[in-house]
C-alpha positions in Angstrom: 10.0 4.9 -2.4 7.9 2.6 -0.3 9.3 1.8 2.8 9.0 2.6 6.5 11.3 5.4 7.0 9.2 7.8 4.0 5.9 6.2 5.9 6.8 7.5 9.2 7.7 10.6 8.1 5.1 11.3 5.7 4.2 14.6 7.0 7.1 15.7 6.3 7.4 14.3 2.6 4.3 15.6 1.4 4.9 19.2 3.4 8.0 19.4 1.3 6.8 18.4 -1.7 4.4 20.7 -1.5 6.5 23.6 -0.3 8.7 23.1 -3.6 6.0 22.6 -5.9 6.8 19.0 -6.7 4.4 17.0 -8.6 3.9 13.8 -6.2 1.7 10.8 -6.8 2.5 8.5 -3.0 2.3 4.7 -2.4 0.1 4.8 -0.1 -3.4 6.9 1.0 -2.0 8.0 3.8 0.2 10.1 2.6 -3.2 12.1 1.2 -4.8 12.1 4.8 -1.8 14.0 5.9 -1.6 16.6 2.7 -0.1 14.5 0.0 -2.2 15.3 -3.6 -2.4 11.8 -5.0 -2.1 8.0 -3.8 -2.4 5.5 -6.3 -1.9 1.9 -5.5 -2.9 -1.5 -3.7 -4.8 -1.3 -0.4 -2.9 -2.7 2.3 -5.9 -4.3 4.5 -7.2 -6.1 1.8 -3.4 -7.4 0.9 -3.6 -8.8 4.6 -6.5 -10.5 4.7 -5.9 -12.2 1.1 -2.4 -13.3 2.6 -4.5 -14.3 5.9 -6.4 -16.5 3.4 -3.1 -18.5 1.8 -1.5 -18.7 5.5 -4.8 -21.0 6.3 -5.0 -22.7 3.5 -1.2 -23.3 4.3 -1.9 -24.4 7.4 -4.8 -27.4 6.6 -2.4 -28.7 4.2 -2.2 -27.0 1.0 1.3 -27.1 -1.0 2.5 -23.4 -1.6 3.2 -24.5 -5.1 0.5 -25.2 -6.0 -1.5 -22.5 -4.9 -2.7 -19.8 -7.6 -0.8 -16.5 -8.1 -3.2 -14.0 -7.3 -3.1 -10.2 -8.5 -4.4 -7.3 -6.4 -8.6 -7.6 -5.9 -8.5 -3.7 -4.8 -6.9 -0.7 -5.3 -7.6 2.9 -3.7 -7.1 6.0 -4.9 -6.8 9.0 -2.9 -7.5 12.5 -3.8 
């Protein structure tokens, strides 16, 4: 799961996993820059900087509502 406690202690999730010979694909890449074999999904920078984008536009005025519902522009995969 994807959430702060597995993220801080990713060393230890992906040492585990490999120690027991679990298949493991990880939320996030780094979980592979500490040993994990796969990360598969958005990338996190460029989720801040779109939301850095409505937040303005929020700010000079724009109605939240009618803003468009945007999907993920980037997504990184780790090996």
């Amino acid at each position: 799961m994807p959430d702060l406690f597995t993220l801080t202690h990713r060393a230890e999730v992906t040492s585990l996993a490999a120690r027991y010979c679990l298949p493991a694909i990880y939320p996030f890449l780094e979980y592979t820059e500490v040993g994990g074999l796969l990360s598969d999904g958005n990338d996190i920078i460029d989720s801040y900087r779109r939301a850095a984008s409505y937040v303005d536009r929020i700010l000079k005025g724009a109605k939240p509502s009618k803003l468009p519902v945007a999907t993920h522009a980037r997504f990184c995969c780790g090996a």
